[in-house]
C-alpha positions as CSV (number, residue, x, y, z in Angstrom):
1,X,-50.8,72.9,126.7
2,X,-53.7,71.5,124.8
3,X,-54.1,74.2,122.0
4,X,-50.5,74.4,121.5
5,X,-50.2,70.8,120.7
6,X,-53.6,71.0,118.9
7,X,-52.1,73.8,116.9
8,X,-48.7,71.9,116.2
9,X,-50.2,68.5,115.3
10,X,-52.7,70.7,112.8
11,X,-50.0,72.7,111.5
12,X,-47.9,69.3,111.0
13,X,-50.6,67.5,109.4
14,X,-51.7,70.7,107.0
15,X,-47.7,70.6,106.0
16,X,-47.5,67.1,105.3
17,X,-50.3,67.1,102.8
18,X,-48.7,70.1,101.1
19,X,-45.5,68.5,100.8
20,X,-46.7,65.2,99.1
21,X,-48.7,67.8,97.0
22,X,-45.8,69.8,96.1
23,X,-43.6,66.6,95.3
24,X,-46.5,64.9,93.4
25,X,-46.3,68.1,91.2
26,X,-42.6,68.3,90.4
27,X,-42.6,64.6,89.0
28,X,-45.6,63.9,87.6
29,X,-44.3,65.2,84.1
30,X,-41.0,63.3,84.2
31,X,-40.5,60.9,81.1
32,X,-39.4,58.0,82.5
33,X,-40.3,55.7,85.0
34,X,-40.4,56.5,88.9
35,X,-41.2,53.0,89.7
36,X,-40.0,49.8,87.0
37,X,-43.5,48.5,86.6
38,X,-45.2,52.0,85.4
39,X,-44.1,51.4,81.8
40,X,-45.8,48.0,82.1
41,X,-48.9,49.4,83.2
42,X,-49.3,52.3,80.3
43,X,-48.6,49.4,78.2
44,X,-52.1,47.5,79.3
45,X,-53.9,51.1,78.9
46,X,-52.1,51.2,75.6
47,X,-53.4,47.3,74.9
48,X,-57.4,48.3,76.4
49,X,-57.4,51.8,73.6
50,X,-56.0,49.9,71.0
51,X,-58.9,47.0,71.6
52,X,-56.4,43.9,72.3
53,X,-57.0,42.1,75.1
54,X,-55.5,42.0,78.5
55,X,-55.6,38.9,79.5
56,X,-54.1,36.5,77.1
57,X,-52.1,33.3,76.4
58,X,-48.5,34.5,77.9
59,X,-46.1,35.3,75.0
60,X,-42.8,37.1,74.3
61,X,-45.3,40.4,72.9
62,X,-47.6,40.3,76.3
63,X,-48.2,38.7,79.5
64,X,-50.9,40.5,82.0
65,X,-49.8,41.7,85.6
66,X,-51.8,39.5,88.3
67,X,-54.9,42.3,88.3
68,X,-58.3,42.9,87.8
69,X,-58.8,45.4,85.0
70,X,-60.7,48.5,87.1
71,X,-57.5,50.9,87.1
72,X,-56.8,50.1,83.8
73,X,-60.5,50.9,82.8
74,X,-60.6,54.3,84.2
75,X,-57.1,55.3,83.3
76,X,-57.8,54.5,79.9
77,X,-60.8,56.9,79.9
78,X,-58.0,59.7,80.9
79,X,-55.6,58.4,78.8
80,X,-58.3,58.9,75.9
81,X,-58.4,62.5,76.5
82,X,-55.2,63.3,77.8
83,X,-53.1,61.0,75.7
84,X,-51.3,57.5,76.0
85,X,-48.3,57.9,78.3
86,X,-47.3,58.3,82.2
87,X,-49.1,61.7,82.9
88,X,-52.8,60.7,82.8
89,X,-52.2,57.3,84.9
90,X,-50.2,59.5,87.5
91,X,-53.1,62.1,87.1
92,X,-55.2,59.8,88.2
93,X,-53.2,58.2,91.0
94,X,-52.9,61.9,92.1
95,X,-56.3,62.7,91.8
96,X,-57.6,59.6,93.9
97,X,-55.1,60.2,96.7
98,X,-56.6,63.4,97.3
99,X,-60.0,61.6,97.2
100,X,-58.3,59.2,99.9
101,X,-57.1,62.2,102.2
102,X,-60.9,63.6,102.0
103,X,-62.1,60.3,102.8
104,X,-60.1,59.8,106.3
105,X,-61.0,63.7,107.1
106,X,-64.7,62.8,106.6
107,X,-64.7,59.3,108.4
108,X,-62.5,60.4,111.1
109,X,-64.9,63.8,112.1
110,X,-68.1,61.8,110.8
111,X,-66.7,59.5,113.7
112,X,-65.9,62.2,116.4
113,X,-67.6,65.2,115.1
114,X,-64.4,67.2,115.4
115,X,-62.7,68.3,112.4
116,X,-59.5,68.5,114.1
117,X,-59.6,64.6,114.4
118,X,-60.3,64.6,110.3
119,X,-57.3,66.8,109.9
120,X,-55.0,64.0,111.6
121,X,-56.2,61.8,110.3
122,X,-55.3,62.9,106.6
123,X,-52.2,64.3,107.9
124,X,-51.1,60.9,109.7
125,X,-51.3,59.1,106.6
126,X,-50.1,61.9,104.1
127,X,-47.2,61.5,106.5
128,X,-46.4,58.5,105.5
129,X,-46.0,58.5,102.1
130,X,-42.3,58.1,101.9
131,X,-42.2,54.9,104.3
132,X,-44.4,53.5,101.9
133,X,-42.1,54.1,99.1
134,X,-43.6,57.2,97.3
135,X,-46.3,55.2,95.9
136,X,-49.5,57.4,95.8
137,X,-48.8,59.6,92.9
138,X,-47.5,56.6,90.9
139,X,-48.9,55.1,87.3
140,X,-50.0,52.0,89.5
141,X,-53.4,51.2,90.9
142,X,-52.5,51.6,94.6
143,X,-54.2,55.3,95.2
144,X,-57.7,54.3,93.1
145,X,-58.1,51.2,94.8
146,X,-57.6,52.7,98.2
147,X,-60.1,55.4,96.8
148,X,-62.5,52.8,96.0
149,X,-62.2,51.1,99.3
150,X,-62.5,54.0,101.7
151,X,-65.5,55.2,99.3
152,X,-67.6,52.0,100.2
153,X,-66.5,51.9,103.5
154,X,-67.9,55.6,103.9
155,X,-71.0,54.7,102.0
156,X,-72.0,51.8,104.2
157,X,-71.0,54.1,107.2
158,X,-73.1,57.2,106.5
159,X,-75.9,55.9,103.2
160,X,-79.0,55.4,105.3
161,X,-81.2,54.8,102.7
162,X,-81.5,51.7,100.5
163,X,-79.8,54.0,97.5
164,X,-76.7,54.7,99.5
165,X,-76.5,50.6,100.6
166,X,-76.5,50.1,96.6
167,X,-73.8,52.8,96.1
168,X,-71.8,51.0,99.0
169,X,-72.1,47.7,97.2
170,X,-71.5,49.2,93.9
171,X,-68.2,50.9,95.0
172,X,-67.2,47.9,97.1
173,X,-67.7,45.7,93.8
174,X,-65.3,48.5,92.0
175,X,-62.4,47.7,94.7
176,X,-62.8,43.9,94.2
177,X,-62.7,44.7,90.5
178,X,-59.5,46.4,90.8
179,X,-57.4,44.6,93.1
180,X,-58.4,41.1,94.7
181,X,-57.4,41.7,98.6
182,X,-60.4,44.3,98.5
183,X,-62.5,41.1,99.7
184,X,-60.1,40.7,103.3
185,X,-61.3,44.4,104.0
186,X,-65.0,44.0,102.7
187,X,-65.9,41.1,104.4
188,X,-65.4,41.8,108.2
189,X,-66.8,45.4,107.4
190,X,-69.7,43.6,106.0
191,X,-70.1,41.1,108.8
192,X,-70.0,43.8,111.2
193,X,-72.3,46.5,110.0
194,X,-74.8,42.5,109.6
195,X,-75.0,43.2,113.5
196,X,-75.7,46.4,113.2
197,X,-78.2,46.7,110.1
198,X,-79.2,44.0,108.9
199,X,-81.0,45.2,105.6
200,X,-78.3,47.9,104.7
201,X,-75.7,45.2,105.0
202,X,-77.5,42.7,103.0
203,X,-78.5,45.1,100.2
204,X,-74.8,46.2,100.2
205,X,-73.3,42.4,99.9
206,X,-75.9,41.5,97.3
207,X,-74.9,44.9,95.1
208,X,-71.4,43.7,95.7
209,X,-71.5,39.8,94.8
210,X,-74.3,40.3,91.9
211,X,-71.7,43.0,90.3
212,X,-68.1,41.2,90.7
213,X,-69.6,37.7,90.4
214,X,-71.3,39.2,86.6
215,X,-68.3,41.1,86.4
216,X,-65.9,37.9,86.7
217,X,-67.9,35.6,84.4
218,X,-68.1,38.4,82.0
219,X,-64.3,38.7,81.9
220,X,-63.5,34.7,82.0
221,X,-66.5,34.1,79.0
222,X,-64.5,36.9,76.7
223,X,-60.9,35.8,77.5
224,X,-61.4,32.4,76.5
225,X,-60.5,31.6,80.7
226,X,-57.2,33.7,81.1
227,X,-58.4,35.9,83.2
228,X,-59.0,33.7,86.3
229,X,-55.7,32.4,85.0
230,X,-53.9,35.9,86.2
231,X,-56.1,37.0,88.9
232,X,-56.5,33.6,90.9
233,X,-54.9,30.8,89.5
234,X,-51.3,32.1,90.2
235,X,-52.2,34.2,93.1
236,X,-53.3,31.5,94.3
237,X,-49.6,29.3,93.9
238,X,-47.5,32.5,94.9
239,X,-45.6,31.7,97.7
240,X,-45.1,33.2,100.9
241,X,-42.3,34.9,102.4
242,X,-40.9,32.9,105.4
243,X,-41.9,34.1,108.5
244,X,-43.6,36.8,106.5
245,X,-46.4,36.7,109.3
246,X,-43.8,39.1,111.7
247,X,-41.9,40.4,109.7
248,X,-44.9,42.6,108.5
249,X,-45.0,43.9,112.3
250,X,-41.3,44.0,112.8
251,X,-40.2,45.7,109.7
252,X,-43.1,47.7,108.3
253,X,-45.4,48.6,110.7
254,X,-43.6,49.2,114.0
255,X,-40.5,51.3,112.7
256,X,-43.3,53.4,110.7
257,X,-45.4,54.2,113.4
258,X,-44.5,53.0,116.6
259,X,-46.4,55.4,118.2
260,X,-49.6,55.2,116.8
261,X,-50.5,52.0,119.0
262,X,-49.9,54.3,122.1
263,X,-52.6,56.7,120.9
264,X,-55.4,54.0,121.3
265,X,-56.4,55.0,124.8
266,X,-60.1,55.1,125.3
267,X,-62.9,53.5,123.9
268,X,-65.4,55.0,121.5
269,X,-69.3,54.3,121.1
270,X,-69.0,52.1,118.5
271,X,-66.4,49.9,117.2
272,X,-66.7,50.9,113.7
273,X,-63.3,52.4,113.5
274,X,-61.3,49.5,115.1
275,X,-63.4,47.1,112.7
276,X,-62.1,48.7,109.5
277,X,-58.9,49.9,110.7
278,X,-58.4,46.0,111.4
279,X,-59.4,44.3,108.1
280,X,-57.3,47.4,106.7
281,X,-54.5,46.0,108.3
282,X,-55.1,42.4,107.8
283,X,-55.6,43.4,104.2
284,X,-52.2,44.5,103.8
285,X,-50.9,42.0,106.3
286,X,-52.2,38.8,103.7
287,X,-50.2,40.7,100.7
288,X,-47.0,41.6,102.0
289,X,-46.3,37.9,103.2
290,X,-46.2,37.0,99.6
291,X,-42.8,37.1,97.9
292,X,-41.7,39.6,96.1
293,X,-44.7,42.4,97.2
294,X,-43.4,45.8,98.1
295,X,-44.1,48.6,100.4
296,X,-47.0,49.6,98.0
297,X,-48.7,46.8,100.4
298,X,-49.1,48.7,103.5
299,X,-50.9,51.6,102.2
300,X,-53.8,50.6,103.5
301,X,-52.7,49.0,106.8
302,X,-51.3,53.4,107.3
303,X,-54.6,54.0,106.3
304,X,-56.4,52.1,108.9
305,X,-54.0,53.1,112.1
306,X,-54.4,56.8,110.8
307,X,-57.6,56.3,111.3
308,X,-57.8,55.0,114.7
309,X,-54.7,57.0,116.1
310,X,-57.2,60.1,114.9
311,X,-60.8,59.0,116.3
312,X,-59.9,56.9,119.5
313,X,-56.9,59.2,121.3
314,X,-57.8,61.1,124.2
315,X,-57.4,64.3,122.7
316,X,-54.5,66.0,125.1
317,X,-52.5,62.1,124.7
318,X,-53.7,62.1,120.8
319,X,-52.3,65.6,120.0
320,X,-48.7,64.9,121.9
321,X,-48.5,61.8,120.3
322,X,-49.5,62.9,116.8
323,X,-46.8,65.9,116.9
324,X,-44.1,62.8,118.0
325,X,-45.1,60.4,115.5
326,X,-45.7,63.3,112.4
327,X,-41.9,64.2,113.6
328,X,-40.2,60.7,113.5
329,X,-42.0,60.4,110.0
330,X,-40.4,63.1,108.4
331,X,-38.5,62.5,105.1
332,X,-36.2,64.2,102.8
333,X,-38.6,65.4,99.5
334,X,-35.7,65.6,97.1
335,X,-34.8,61.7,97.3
336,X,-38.6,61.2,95.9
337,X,-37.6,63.9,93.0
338,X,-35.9,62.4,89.8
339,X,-32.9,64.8,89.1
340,X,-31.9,66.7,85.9
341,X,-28.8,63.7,85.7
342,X,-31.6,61.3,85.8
343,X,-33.8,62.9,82.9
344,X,-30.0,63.6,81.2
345,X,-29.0,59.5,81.3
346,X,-32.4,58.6,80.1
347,X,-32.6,60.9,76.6
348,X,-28.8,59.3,76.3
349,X,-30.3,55.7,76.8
350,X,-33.0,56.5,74.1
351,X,-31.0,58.0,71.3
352,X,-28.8,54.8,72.3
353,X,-31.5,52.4,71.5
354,X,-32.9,54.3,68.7
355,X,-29.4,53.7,67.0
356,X,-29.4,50.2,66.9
357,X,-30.9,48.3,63.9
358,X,-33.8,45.7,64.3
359,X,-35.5,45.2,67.6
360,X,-34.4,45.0,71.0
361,X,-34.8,42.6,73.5
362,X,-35.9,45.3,76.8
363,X,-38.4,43.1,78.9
364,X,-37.2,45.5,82.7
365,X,-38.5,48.3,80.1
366,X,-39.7,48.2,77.0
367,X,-41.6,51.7,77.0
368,X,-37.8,52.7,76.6
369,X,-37.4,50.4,73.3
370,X,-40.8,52.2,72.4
371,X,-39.7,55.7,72.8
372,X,-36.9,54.6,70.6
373,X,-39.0,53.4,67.7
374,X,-38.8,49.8,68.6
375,X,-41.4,47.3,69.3
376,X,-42.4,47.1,73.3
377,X,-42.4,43.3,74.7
378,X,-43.7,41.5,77.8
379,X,-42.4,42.9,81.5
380,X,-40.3,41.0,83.3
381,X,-42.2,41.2,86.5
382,X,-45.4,39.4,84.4
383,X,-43.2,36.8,82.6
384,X,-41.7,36.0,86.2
385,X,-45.2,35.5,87.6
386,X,-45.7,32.6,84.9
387,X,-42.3,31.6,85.3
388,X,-42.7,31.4,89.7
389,X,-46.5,30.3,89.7
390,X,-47.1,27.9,87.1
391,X,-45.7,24.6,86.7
392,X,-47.8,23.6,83.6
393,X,-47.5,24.0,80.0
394,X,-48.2,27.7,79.7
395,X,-44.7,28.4,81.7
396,X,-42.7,26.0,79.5
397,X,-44.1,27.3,76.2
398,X,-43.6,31.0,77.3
399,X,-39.7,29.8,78.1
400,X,-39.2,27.7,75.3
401,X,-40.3,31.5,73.2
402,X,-38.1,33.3,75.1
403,X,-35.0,31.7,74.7
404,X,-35.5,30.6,71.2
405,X,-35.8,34.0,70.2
406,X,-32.3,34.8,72.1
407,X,-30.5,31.6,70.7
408,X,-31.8,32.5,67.1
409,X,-30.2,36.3,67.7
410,X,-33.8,37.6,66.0
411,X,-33.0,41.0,68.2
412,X,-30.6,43.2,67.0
413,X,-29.0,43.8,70.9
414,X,-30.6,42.9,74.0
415,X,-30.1,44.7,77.0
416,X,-28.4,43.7,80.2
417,X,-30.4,45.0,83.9
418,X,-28.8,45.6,86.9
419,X,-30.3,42.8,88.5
420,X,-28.7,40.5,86.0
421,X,-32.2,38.7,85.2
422,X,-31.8,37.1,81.7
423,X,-28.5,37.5,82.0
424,X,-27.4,33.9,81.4
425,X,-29.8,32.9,78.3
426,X,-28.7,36.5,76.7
427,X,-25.4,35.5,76.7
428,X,-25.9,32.8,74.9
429,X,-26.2,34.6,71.8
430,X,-25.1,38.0,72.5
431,X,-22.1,39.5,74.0
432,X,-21.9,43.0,76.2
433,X,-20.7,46.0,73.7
434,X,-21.0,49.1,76.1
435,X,-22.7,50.6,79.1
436,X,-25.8,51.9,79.2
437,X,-25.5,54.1,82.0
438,X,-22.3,55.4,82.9
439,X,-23.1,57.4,86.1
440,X,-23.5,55.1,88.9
441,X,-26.1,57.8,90.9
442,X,-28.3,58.3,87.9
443,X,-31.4,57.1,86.2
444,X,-32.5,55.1,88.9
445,X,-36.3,55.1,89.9
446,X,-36.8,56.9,93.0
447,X,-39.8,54.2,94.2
448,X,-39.9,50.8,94.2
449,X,-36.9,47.8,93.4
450,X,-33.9,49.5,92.7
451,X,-33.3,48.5,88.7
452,X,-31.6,50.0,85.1
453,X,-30.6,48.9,82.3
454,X,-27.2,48.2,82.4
455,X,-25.2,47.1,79.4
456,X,-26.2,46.8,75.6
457,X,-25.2,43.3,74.3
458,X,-24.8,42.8,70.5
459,X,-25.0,39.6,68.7
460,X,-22.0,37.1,68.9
């Protein structure tokens, strides 16, 4: 009974990873978005190659997403060889994912000297990829900071010597540097491996601090203060989600994998895998309570009971369980895949936009006023950070810009979104002429908040 669950939960776990490569593959090359904040992000690669800064006073041309610059950094290296656009920022998402898989096989058979563990591990999590909203392959910063994070976590596991404590700290510094909630993960692992080593952990912290500590006054001394502005100042006054604290639990984690608690039945040697597994968890626990984060969020939280399902099951409980769990995750690929009506309604949209005179007002998606020869504006998700987090006088100039350049009618339309945002201070000056979109099914993105543009408003 064993080896025939063995083999199943194996088999399961092999096909899992295959299918997220398979659909990772068939949309990588689409030209549009799969999620409404990847033409945002190619626009701050775009921003790094052309030398402008990223962080910035908040305008009408550009306002930052909340983020350290690491992801950006590297993509722009791809993007330098492979060319500006989605492709080399889903390359790399791709890319690190994989890395992420390798690095929950390793860790898990490090951690039980079976590979058969390693394989569940990576299958576990490959598995799922669709409950956390197709994110891994995605023009965002999710899959490289994950890599990052795992990669310092394995360093500070398995480096012995003094080198592999500074690649730990140098790798964990990396995380910090690309997404702020790496410190709720690095800090317990720190704390614990303190008890366990105390001159590995130390060399590893200092790495870490001397690095993001240079690397944070380095970035605050050459943007004149905005970046602390975006990365902790309005982090720092986004609100929470009410009851946010079980909601997590209620409505993420337990309909995802409600049987992965039940495979934690037997203590290992160490408690290396429960201590990361928790600050993985807590990690994505602190950023989902905050309004307005998606499922992106609980990538790491998957990562972490993946982890521990794999290493701490009694093997004849873990396989049984694994083959249950791997079967109530199991998703339709083809919902994930933008369809030939989809690529069809955004060429239309294009030559739309492309036909009207002067610029147009597109902040949901201006790499679509860009691909029709226009000029690309702020994102509404980073204008809405300003407009949600600060109460001072950055938030009322950047709204005073905004709908100055509406009432004046200095855009030649402005588009309508589905969600109706801007809706009020565009009609002010400019009245709905035709839809966009005319297929209610198509061109919407197959990953994140469910958003297109809508109608094209002309001046009144």
């Amino acid at each position: 009974m064993r080896r025939v669950l063995s083999s199943l939960a194996i088999a399961a776990s092999v096909a899992y990873v295959l299918l997220y490569v398979g659909v990772a593959l068939a949309r990588m090359r689409y030209p549009y978005e799969l999620e409404w904040m990847e033409g945002g992000m190619v626009e701050h690669v775009r921003r790094i190659l052309e030398g402008k800064p990223l962080y910035a006073p908040p305008s009408l041309e550009f306002v930052s997403f909340l983020y350290p610059p690491g992801y950006y950094l590297v993509a722009a290296a791809v993007a330098s060889v492979a060319g500006i656009g989605f492709f080399p920022l889903r390359l790399l998402s791709f890319l690190s994912s994989l890395g992420v898989f390798a690095l929950l096989y390793a860790l898990a058979r490090k951690e039980t000297g079976s590979w058969t563990a390693g394989v569940l591990a990576a299958g576990l999590f490959a598995a799922t990829y669709a409950r956390a909203g197709g994110w891994l392959d995605l023009a965002r910063l999710d899959s490289f900071y994950l890599l990052t994070l795992l990669g310092a976590i394995f360093a500070l596991r398995e480096g012995r010597s003094p080198l592999g404590a500074v690649l730990a700290g140098v790798l964990a510094a990396a995380a910090f540097l690309t997404k702020q909630s790496a410190l709720v993960v690095l800090v317990p692992v720190l704390a614990w491996l303190f008890f366990v080593e105390r001159r590995r952990a130390a060399t590893a912290a200092g790495t870490a601090a001397l690095l993001a500590v240079a690397g944070v006054l380095f970035l605050q001394r050459e943007s004149g203060g905005w970046f602390g502005y975006y990365c902790f100042t309005l982090p720092a006054h986004h609100p929470r989600v009410p009851g946010g604290w079980w909601r997590f639990w209620v409505h993420d984690l337990v309909p995802a994998l409600p049987l992965a608690p039940l495979m934690v039945v037997r203590r290992k040697p160490t408690w290396f895998v429960p201590v990361v597994a928790g600050a993985l968890v807590a990690s994505s626990w602190s950023v989902r309570c905050v309004y307005g984060a998606e499922v992106n969020n609980l990538l790491p939280a998957f990562a972490g009971f993946s982890l521990l399902a794999a290493t701490w099951g009694r093997p004849v409980w873990r396989e049984g369980l694994v083959v249950a769990q791997l079967a109530w995750l199991v998703y339709a690929p083809g919902a994930l895949v933008p369809s030939a009506a989809d690529r069809r309604a955004g060429d239309a949209v294009v030559e739309r936009l492309a036909q009207v005179p002067g610029e147009i007002f597109l902040p949901h998606h201006g790499y679509l006023a860009r691909r029709a020869g226009k000029r690309e504006g702020a994102h509404t998700l980073a204008m809405d950070n300003i407009f949600l987090d600060d109460k001072g006088p950055a938030r009322g100039a950047l709204e005073r810009e905004v709908r100055d350049a509406l009432a004046a009618r200095r855009f030649g339309a402005a588009v309508i979104e589905s969600d109706r945002r801007y809706a009020p201070w565009i009609l002010e000056g400019y009245a709905p002429s035709e839809r966009l979109v005319e297929a209610p099914g198509a061109f919407w993105p197959v990953s994140g908040g469910r958003l297109r543009p809508e109608w094209l408003a002309r001046p009144r």
